[in-house]
N, C-alpha and C positions, 0 to 999 in steps of 0.2 A: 508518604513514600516519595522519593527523588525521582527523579524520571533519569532515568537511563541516555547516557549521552558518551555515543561510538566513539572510536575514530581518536587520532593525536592531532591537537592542533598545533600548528607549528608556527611558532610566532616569526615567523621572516615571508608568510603569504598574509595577503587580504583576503577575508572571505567576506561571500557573497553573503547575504542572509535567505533561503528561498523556503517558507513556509507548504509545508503539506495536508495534506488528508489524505487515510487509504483506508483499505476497505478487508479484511478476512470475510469470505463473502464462499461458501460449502454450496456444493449441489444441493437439487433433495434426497440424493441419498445418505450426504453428511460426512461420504467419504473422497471427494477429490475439491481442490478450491478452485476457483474463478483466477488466474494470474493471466499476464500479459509477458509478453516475449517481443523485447525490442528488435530492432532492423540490426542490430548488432551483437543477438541474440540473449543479453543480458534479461535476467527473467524479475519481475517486479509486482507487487500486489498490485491491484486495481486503484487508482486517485492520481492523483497528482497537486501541482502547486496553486494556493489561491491567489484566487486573481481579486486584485481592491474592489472593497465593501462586502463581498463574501461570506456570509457564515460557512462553519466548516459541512452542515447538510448541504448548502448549495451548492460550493465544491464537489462536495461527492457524488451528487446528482449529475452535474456538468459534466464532467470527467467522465462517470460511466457513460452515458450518451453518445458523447466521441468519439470512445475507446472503443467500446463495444455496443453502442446499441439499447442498452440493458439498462431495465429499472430493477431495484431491489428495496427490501424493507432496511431502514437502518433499527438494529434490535437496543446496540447498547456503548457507549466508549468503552473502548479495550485499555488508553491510556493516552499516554505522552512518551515520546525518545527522540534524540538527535546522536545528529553524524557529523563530524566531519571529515569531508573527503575531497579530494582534487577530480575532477572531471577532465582528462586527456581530449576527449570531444570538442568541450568547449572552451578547454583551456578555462578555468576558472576553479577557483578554491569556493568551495560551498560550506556552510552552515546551514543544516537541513533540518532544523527541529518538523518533526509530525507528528500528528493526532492519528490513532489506529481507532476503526470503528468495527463491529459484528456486526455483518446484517443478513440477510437471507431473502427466500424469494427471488432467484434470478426470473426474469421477464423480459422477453428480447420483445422492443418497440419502435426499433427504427433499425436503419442499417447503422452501421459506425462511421463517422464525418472522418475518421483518420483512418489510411488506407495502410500503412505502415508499421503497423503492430499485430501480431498475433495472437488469437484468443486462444487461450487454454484450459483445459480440467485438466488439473492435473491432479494424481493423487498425496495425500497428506504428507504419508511417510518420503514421497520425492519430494517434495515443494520445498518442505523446511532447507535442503540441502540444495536448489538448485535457485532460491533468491539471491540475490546480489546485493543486496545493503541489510548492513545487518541489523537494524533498525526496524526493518519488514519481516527476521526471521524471529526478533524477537517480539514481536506483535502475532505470527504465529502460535509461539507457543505461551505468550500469555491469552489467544485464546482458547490454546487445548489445555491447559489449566481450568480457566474458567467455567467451559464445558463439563470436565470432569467433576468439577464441584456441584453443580449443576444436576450432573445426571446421579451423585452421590443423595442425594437431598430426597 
C-alpha cells in the first residue's frame, strides 16, 4: 500500500522537510481521544517532530511528557501519510511526512513542561471534523477501521 500524501505541492516554494510521530490515543472508555488545541486554537493529535537520533517511540514518549504530562502504551503502527502545506506562522512551506501510532493507557506522570496548549477529550465523532491536518484525520479513521476489524474477529 502507498502511503497517503495531502496537500498540492507547488513547485515555485521550497519546502522544509519536518518529520513526525503521533499518537490516536482513546480514553478507557474508547469513546473520546487524547487531542491538543494549540494557542491559535488549531486542534491536532498528540506527537510532534523528531528530533536527531530519535526513534519514532522515543519521539512519542518526549512529546507526550511535554504536551501533556502523560505516559501511554504504544499498541501498534496505524501507518505512514504526508502533507504538504504552507505555515502562515512561520512563513515556511513544509513536507510533513508522519508515522501515526494506537496506543492506550493514558497515565498522567508529571505536569506538562509546555504551558501553551490545551488538553482535551474529546469525543470521536467531533475529533475526526475538528483536526486540522488532514494527515491526523486520516490516521483517525484508519484507526476506526482497524478497531472495527478487531472487534469483528
Amino acid at each position: 500500500m502507498t502511503n497517503p500524501v495531502f496537500g498540492i505541492k507547488d513547485p515555485q516554494l521550497h519546502y522544509v522537510e519536518r518529520r513526525g510521530v503521533y499518537a490516536v490515543i482513546p480514553d478507557a472508555s474508547g469513546q473520546r481521544l487524547l487531542m491538543l488545541a494549540a494557542p491559535n486554537a488549531a486542534v491536532f493529535l498528540p506527537g510532534g517532530g523528531i528530533e536527531s537520533g530519535e526513534s519514532d517511540e522515543e519521539t512519542l514518549r518526549r512529546e507526550l511528557l511535554e504536551e501533556f504530562g502523560v505516559e501511554v502504551t504504544i499498541d501498534a503502527k496505524l501507518g505512514a501519510a504526508a502533507e504538504y502545506f504552507y505555515s502562515h506562522h512561520r512563513k515556511t512551506a513544509y513536507y510533513h511526512p508522519a508515522t501515526f501510532y494506537a496506543c492506550h493507557g493514558i497515565k498522567q506522570v508529571a505536569q506538562p513542561l509546555e504551558n501553551f496548549n490545551t488538553l482535551m477529550l474529546m469525543p470521536i465523532s467531533v475529533a475526526v471534523g475538528q483536526l486540522k491536518r488532514p494527515t491526523h484525520r486520516w490516521a483517525v479513521t484508519r484507526w476506526l477501521e482497524q478497531r472495527a476489524d478487531i472487534h469483528e474477529d
